[in-house]
TORTI-176772 format. One record per residue: x, y, z of N, C-alpha, C in turn; residue in one letter. Coordinates in steps of 0.1 Angstrom, whole numbers, padded with zeros to 4 digits, always signed. Layout:
BEGIN
XYZXYZXYZA;...
This chain:
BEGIN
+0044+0242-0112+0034+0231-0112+0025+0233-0125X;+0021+0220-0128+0014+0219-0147+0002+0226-0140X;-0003+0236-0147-0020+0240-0150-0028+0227-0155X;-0040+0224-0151-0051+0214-0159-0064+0228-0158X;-0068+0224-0167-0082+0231-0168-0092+0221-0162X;-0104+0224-0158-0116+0220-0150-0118+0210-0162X;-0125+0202-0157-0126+0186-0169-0121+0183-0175X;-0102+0182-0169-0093+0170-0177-0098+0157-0177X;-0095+0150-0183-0097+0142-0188-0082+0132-0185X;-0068+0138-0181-0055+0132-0178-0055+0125-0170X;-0051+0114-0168-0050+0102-0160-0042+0108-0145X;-0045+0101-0133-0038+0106-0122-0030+0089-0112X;-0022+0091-0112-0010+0082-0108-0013+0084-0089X;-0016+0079-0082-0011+0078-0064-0002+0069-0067X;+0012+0074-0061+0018+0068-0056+0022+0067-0045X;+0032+0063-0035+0041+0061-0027+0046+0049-0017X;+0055+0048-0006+0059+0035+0001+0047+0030+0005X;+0047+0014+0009+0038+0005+0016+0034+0012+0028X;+0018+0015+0032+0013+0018+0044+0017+0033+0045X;+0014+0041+0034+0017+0060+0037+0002+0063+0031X;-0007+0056+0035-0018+0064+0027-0020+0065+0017X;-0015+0054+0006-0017+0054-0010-0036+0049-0006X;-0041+0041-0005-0055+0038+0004-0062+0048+0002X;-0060+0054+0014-0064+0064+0020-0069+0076+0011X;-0063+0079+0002-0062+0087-0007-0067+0086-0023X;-0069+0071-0023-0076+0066-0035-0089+0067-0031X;-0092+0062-0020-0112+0061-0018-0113+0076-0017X;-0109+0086-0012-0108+0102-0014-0114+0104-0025X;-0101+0102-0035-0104+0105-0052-0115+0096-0060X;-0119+0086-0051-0129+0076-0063-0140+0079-0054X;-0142+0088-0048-0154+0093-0042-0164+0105-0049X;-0149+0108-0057-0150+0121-0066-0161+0120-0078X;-0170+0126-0080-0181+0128-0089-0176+0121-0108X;-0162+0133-0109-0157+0123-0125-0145+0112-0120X;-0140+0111-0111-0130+0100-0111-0133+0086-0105X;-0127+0075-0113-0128+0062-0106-0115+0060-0104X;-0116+0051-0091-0099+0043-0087-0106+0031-0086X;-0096+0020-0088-0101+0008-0082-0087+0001-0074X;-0087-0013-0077-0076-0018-0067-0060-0015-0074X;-0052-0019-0068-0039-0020-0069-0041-0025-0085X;-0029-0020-0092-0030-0032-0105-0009-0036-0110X;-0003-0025-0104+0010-0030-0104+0012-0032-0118X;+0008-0030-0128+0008-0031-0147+0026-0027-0143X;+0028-0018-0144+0043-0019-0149+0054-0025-0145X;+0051-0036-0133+0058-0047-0128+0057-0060-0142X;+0038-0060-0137+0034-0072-0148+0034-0072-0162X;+0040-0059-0165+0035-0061-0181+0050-0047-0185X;+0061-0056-0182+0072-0040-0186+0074-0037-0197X;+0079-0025-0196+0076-0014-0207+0080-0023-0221X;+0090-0031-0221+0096-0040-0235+0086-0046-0239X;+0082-0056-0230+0065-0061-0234+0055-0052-0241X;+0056-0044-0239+0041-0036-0244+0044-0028-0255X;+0056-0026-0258+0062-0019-0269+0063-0027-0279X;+0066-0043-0276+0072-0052-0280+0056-0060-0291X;+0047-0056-0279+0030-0060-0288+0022-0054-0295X;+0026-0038-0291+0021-0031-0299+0025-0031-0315X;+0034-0033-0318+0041-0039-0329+0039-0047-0340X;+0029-0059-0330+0019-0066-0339+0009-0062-0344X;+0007-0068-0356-0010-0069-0362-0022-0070-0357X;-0021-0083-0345-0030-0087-0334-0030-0085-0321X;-0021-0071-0320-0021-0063-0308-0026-0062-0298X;-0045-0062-0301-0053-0059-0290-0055-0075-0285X;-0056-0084-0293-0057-0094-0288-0048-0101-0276X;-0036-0095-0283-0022-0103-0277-0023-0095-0256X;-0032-0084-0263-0029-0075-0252-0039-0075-0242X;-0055-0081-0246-0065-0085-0235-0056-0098-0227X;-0050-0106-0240-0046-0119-0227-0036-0119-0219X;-0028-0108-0224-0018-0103-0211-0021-0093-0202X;-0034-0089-0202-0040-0081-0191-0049-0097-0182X;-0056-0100-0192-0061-0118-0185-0054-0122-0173X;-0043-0125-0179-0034-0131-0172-0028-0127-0161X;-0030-0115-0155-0023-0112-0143-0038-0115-0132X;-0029-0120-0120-0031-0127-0108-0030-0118-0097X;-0044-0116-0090-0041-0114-0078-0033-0124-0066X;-0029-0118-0053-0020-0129-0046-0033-0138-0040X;-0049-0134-0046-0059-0147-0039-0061-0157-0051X;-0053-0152-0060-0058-0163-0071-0065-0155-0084X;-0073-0148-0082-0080-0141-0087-0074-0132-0100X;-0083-0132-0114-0074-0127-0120-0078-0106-0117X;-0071-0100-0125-0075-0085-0119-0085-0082-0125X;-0087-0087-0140-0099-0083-0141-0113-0088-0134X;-0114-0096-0127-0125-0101-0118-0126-0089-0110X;-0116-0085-0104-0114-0078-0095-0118-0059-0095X;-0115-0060-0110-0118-0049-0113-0137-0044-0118X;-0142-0059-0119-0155-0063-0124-0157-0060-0137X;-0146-0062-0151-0141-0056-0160-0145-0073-0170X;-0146-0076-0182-0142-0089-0188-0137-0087-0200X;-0130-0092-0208-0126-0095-0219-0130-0084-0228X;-0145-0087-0228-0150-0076-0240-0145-0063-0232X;-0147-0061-0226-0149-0044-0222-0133-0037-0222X;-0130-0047-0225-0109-0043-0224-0109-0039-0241X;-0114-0052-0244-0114-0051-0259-0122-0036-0270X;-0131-0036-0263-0138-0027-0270-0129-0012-0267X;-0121-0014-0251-0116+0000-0251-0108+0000-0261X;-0099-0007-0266-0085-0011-0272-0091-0008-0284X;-0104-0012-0287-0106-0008-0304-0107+0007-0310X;-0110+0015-0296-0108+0029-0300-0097+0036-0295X;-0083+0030-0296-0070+0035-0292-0059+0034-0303X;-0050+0040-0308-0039+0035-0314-0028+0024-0313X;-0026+0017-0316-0013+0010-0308+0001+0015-0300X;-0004+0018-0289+0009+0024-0283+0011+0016-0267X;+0019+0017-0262+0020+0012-0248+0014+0018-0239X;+0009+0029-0240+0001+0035-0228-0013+0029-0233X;-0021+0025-0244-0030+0022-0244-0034+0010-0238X;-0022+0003-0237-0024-0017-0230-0026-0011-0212X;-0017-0001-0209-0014+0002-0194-0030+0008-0190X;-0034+0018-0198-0046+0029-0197-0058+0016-0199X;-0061+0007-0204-0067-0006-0208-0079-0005-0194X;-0070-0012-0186-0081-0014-0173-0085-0005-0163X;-0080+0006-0161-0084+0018-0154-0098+0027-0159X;-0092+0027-0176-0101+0034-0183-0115+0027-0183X;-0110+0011-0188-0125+0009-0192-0133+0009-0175X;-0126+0008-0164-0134+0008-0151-0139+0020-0151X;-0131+0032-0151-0139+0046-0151-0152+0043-0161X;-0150+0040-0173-0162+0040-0182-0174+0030-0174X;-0171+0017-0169-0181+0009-0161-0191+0019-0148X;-0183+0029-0142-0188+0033-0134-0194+0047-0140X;-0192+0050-0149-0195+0067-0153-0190+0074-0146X;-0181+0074-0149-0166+0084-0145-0159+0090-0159X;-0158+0103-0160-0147+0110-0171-0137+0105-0170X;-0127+0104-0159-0115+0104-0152-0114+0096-0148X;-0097+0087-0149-0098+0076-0137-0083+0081-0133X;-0082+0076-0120-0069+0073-0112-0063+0058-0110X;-0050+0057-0113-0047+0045-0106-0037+0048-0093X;-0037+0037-0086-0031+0040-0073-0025+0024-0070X;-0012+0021-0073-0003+0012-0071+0012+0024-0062X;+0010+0016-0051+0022+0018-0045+0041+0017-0048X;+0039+0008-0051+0049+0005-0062+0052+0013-0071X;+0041+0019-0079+0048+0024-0090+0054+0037-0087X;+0059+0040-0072+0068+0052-0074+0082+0054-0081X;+0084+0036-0083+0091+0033-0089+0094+0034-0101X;+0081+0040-0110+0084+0035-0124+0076+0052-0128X;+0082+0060-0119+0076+0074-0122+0080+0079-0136X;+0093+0079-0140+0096+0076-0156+0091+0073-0165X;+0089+0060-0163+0076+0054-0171+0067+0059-0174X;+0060+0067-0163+0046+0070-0162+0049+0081-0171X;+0054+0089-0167+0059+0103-0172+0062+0102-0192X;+0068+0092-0193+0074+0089-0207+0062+0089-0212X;+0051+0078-0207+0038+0075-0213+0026+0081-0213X;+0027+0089-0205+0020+0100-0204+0025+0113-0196X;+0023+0118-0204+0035+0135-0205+0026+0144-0199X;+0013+0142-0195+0004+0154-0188-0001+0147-0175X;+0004+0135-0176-0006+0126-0162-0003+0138-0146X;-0011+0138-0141-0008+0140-0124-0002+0125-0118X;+0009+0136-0109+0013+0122-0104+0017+0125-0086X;+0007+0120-0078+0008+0124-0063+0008+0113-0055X;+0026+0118-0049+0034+0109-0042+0025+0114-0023X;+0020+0105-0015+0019+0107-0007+0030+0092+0004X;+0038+0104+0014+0047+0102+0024+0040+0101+0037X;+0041+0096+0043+0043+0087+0061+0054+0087+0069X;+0058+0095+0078+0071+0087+0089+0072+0079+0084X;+0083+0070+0083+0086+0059+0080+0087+0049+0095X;+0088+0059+0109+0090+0054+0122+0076+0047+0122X;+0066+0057+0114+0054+0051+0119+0049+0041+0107X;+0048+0040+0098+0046+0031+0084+0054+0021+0085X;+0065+0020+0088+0071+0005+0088+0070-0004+0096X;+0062-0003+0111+0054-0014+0119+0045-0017+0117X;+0036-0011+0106+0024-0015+0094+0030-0026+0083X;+0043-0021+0082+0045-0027+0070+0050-0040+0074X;+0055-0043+0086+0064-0059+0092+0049-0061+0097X;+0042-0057+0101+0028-0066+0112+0019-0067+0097X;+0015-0062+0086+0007-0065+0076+0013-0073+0059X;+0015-0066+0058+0025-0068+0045+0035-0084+0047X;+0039-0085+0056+0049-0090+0052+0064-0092+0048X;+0068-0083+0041+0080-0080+0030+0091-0088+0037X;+0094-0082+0052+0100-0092+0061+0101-0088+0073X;+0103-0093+0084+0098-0092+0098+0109-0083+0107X;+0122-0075+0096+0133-0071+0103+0125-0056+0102X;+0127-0049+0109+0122-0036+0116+0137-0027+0107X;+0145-0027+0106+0163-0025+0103+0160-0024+0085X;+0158-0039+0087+0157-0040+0070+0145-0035+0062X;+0132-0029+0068+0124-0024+0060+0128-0009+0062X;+0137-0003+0073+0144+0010+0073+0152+0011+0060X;+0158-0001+0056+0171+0006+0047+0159+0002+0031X;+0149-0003+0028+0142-0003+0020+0132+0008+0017X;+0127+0013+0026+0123+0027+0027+0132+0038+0021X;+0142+0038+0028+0151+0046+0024+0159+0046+0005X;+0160+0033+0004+0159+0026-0008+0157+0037-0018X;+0141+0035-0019+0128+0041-0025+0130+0057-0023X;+0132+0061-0013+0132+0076-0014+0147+0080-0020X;+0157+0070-0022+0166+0080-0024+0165+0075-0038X;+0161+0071-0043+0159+0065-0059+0144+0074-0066X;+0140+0079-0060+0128+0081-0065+0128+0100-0065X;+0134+0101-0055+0136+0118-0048+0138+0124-0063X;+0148+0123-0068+0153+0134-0080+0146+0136-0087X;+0133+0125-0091+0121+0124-0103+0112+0140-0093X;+0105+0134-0080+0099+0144-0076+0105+0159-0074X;+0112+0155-0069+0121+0175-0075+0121+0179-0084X;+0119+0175-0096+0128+0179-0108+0110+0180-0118X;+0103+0170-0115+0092+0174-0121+0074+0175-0119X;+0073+0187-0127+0063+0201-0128+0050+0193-0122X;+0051+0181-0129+0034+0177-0132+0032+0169-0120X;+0042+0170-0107+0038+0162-0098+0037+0168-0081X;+0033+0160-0072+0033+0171-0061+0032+0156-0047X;+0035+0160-0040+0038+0152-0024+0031+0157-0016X;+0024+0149-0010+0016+0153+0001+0019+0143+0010X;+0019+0149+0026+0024+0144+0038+0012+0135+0045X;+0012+0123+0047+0000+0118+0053-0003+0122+0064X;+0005+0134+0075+0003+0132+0086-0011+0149+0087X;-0004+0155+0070-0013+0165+0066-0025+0165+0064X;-0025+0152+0056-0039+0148+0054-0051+0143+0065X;-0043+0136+0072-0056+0132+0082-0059+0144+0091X;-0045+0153+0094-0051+0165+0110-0057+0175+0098X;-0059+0179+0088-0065+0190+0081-0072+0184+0071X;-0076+0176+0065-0082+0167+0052-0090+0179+0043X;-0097+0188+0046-0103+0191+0041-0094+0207+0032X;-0087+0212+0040-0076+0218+0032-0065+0211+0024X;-0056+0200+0024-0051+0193+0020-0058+0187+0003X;-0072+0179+0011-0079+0175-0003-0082+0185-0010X;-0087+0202-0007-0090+0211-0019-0077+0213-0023X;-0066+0214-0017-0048+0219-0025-0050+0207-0032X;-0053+0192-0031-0050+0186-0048-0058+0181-0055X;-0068+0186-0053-0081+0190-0065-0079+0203-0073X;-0072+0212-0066-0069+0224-0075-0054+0217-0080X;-0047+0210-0079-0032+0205-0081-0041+0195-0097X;-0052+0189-0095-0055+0180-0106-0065+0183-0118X;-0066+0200-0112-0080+0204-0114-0093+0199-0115X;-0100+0198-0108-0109+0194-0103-0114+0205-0090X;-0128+0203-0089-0133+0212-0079-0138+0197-0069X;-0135+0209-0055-0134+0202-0041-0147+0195-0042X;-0150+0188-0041-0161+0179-0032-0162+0179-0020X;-0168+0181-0007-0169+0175+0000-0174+0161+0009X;-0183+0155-0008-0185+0142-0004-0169+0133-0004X;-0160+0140-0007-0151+0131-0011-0142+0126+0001X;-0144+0132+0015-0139+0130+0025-0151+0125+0034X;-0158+0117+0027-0169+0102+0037-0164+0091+0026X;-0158+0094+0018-0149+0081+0009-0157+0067+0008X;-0170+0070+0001-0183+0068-0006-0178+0054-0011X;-0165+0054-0023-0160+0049-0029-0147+0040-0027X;-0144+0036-0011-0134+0030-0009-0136+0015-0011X;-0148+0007-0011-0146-0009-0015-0144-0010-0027X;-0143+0002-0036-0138+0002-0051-0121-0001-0054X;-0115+0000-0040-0101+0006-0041-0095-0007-0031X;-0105-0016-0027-0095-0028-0019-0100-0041-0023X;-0098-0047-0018-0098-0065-0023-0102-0071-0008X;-0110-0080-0009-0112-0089-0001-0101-0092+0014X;-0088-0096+0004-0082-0101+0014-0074-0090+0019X;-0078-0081+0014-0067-0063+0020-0070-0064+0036X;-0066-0069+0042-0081-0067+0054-0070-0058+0062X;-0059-0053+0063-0056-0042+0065-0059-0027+0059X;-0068-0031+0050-0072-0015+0042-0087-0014+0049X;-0090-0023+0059-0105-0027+0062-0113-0011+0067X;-0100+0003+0075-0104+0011+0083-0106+0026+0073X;-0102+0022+0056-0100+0036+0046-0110+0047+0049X;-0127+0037+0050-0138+0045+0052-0139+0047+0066X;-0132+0047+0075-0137+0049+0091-0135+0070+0088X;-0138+0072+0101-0135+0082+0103-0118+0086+0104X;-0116+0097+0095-0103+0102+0096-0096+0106+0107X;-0087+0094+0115-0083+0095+0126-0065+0105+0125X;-0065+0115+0134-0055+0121+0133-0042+0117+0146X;-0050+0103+0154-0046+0101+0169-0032+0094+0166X;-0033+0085+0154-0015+0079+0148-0005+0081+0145X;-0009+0096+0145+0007+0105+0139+0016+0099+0149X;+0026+0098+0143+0039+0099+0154+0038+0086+0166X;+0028+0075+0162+0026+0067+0176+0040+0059+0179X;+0050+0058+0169+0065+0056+0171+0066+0058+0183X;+0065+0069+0188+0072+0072+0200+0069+0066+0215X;+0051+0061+0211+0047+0053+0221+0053+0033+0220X;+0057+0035+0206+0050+0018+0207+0067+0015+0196X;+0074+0018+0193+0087+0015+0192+0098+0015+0200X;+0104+0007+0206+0115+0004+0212+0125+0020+0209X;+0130+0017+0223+0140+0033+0223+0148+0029+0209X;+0158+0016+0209+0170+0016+0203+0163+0014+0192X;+0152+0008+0183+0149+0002+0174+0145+0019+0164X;+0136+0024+0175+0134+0037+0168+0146+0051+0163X;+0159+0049+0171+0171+0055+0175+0177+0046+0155X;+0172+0040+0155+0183+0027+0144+0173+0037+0131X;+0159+0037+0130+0155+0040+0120+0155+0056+0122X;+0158+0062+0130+0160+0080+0131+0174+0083+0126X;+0180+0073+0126+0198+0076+0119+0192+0072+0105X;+0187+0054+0105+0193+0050+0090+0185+0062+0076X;+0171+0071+0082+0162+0077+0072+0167+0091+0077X;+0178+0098+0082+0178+0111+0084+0179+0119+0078X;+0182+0117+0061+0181+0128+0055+0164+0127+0047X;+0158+0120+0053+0144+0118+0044+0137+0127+0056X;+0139+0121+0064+0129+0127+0076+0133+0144+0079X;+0140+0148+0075+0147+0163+0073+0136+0169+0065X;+0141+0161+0054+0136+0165+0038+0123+0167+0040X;+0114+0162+0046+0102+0160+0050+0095+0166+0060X;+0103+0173+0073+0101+0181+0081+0094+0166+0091X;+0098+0160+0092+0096+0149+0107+0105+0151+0118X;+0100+0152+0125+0104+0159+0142+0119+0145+0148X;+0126+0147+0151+0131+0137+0156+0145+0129+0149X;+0149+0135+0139+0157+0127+0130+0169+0131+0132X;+0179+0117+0134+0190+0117+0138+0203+0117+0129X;+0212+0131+0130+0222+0127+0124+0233+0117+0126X;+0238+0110+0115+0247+0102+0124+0261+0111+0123X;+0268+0102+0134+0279+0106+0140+0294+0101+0132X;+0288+0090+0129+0298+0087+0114+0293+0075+0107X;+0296+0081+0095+0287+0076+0084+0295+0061+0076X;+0293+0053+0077+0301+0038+0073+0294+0037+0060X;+0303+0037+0044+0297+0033+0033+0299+0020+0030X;+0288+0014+0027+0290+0000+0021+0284-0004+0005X;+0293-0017+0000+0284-0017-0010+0291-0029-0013X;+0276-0036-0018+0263-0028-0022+0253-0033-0012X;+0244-0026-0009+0234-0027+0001+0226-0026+0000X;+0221-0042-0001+0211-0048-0008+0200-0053+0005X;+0189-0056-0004+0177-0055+0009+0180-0067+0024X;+0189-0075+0018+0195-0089+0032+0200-0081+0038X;+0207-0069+0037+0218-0063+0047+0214-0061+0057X;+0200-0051+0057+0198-0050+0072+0189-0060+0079X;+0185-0073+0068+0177-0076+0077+0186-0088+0088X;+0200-0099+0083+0206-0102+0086+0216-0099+0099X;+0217-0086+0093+0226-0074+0105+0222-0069+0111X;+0205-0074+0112+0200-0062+0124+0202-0059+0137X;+0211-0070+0144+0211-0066+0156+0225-0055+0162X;+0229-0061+0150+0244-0054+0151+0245-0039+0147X;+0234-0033+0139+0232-0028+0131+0226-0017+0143X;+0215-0021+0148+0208-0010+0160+0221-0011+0170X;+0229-0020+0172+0239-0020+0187+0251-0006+0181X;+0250-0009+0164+0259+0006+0162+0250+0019+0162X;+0237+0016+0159+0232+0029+0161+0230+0038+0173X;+0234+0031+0183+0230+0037+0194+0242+0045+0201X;+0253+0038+0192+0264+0050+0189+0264+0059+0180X;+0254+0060+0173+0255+0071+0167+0262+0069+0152X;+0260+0051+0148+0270+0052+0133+0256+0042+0130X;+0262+0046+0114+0251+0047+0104+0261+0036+0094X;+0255+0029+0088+0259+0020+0074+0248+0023+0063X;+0256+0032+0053+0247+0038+0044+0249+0033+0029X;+0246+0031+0014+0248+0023+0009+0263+0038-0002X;+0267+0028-0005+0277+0034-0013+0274+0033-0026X;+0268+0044-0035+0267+0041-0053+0247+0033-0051X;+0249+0028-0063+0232+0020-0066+0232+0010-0051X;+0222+0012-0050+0217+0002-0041+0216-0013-0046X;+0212-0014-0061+0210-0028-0063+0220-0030-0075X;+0229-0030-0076+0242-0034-0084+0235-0045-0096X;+0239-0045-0108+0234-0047-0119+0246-0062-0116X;+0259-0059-0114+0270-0072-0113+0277-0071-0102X;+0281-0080-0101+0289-0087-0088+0306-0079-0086X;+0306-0081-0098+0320-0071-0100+0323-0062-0099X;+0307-0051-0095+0309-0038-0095+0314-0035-0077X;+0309-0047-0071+0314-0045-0055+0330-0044-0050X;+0337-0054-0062+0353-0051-0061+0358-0043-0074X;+0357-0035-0081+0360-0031-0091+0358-0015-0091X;+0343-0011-0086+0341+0003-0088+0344+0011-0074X;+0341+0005-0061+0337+0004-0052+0348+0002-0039X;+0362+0003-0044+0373-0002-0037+0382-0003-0023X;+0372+0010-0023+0372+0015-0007+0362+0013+0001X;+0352+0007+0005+0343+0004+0008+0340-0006+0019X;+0337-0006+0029+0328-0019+0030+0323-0029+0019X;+0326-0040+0020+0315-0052+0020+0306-0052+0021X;+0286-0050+0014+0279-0058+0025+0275-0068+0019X;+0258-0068+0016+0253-0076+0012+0254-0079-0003X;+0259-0096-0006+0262-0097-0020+0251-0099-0029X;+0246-0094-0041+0238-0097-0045+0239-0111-0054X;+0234-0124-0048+0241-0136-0060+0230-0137-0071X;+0215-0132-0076+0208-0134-0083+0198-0144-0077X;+0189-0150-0086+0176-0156-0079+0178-0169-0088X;+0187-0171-0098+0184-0186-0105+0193-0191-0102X;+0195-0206-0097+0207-0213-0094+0218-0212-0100X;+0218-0214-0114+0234-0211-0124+0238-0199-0123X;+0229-0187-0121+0235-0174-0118+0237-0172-0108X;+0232-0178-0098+0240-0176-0081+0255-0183-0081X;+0256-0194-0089+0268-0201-0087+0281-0193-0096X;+0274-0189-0107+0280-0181-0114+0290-0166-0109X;+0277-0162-0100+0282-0149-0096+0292-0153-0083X;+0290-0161-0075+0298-0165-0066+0310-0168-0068X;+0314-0175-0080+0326-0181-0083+0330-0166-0089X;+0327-0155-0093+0331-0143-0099+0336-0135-0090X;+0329-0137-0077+0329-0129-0063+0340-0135-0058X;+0343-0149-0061+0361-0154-0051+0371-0151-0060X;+0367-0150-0071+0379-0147-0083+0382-0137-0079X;+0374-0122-0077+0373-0110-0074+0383-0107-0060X;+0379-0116-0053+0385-0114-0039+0403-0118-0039X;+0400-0131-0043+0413-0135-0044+0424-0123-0049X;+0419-0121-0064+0430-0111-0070+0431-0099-0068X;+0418-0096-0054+0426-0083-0048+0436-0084-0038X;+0431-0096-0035+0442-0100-0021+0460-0102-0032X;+0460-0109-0042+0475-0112-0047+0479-0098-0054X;+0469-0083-0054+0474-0075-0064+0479-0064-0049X;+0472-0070-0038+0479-0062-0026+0468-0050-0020X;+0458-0051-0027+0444-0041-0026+0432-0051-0018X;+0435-0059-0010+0424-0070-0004+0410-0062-0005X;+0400-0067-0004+0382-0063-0001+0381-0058+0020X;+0376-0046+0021+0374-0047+0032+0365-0054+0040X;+0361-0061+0048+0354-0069+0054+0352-0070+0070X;+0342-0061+0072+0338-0067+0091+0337-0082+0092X;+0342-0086+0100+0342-0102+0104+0326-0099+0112X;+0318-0089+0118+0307-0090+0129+0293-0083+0115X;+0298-0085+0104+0287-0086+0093+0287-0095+0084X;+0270-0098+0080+0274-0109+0075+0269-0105+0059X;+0277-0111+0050+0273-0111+0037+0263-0110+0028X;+0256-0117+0032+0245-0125+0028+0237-0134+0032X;+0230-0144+0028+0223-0151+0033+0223-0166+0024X;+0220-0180+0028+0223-0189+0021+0237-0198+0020X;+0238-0205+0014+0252-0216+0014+0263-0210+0004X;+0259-0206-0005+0263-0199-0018+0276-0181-0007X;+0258-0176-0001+0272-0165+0008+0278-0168+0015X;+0275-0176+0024+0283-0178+0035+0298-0187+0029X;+0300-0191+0020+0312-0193+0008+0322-0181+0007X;+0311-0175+0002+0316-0166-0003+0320-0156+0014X;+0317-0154+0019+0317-0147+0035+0327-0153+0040X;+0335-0169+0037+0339-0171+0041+0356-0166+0037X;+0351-0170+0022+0367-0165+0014+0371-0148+0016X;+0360-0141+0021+0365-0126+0023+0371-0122+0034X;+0365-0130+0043+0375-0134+0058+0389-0136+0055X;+0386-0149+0045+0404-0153+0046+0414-0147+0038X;+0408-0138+0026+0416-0134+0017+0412-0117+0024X;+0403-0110+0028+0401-0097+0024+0408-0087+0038X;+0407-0077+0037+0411-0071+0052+0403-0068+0059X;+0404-0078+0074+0393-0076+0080+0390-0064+0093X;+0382-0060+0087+0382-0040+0099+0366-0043+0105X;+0373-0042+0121+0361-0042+0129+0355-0028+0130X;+0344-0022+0126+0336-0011+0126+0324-0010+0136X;+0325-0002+0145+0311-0003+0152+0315-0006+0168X;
């Protein structure tokens, strides 16, 4: 683990999945005497790395780079800097004492909020960006970066009752899973970062919070666990972050077991078993045989979910085979050849859905005339839309169809 000496000054990253206590853990830290957090800001979704590399480049850099920080939108409408209580100048003025690099456009609104509140130190805390730990890491090579984990038995009926993402219980299992199996090798592999368990944090908080205050250097606070600082760290319409400042309840651990369906919770104890291992979560199911498919994309489970828990209760698992999110269409019949079928990815713009579709029957077809057909369950479905079910249709007629499950 990286040493920091007492009064860094290095930026600190919260990351991890939707509803683990990213929250929870920011009003903690912005409670903290030198650090500010404020709300979500998602920068390396809104402003990717090409972009920012791509501005820094110019002459009129800072300018080009307040109006693309301007410009991002909360989902109330709102832009972030309102949100952040930040304006124009104050972005500006940070940017005039920075170099032109990409971490200065990203560091832009965090910093200048730490500076608004008199704070040395800021943290940002976007959930999302466990994704873009790379990123973080490339752009800043000393940052702290603390991934905090949740059961996923217990986080992902937060995540279908609040969030949104989508209402399949199945399909935010294999998205979870997603994320940890894409993200795991960053956290193993590197010094400057550290994982903390949420179920740690709430039954012991006060051991927990001093291990990553010494992890960030920083000395413990104890105001920092009445979380002084949590309307700093949510938005209006978060009105599921509404309980950050309650008292630290330890009564939720594990409530899976009260308030999840036998088979539903049995479906997400197979599809996360090597996370919940990895993790030391009580209850995690090996499966009994493992079905690879590909590619297995976020429709898979939510389409398949009934069929999908009716195999889990046998004890089989559909796990993804290779990348989860396939770059092309081609790579499902070409790299992939033994496999399951699942979900096809056709793209999000009309001519590339039609495009990829017509690539996907070509594909099919000439495995069927070269004598290598695509395998295909007739009791799963492809995809979702008019475009798959085309396409779902031609793998029926041309592919070999093997009932699993």
């Amino acid at each position: 683990m990286l040493s920091t000496k007492s009064g860094s000054h290095t930026p600190i990253f919260i990351v991890g999945p939707p509803r683990s206590g990213t929250s929870l853990l920011s009003a903690i830290l912005c409670s903290h005497s030198r650090i500010a957090c404020g709300p979500e800001t998602d920068l390396f979704r809104a402003i990717p790395l090409e972009t920012a590399v791509q501005t820094v480049r110019e002459k009129d850099w800072r300018q080009l780079a307040v109006l693309q920080l301007k410009s991002i939108l909360y989902p109330d409408g709102k832009s972030m800097l309102s949100h952040f209580g930040l304006t124009e100048q104050s972005i500006n003025k940070y940017l005039c004492t920075q170099e032109p690099t990409a971490s200065a456009i990203y560091s832009a609104i965090p910093a200048a909020f730490a500076y608004r509140h008199g704070k040395a130190r800021w943290a940002e805390k976007t959930p999302r960006h466990i994704m873009y730990a790379d990123t973080i890491r490339l752009l800043y090579p000393d940052a702290k970066i603390i991934r905090i984990i949740r059961d996923p038995r217990d986080s992902i009926p937060s995540v279908v009752k609040n969030i949104g993402l989508s209402k399949s219980f199945v399909g935010e299992f294999y998205r979870w899973m997603s994320v940890y199996e894409q993200s795991e090798p960053f956290f193993r592999d590197d010094s400057g970062s550290v994982t903390v368990r949420y179920e740690d944090l709430v039954v012991n908080p006060s051991k927990e919070v001093g291990a990553i205050c010494k992890f960030i250097g920083e000395d413990f606070e104890p105001e920092m666990l009445e979380r002084s600082g949590a309307d700093l760290v949510r938005v209006e319409t978060e009105t599921w972050k509404g309980d950050i400042d309650k008292r630290i309840n330890a009564d939720c651990i594990y409530d899976w077991k009260r308030k999840l369906s036998h088979r539903v919770a049995k479906a997400g104890s197979i599809i996360c078993y090597e996370a919940l291992e990895a993790f030391r979560y009580p209850e995690g199911i090996k499966p009994k045989r493992d079905i690879k498919v590909f590619p297995l994309g976020e429709n898979f489970g939510v389409v398949n979910e009934s069929f999908i828990i009716d195999s889990a209760q046998n004890g089989i698992r559909y796990s993804t085979a290779g990348k989860s999110y396939p770059t092309s269409i081609s790579e499902a019949f070409v790299c992939h050849q033994d496999v399951l079928i699942g979900d096809l990815p056709l793209g999000k713009g009309a001519m590339e859905r039609v495009w990829n579709s017509m690539n996907a029957i070509l594909r099919i077809i000439s495995r069927f005339v070269r004598g290598t057909p695509v395998k295909v369950d007739p009791n799963i479905q492809l995809g979702v839309g008019t475009l798959s079910r085309v396409v779902t249709a031609v793998a029926l007629r041309f592919g070999h169809k093997t009932r699993i499950g």
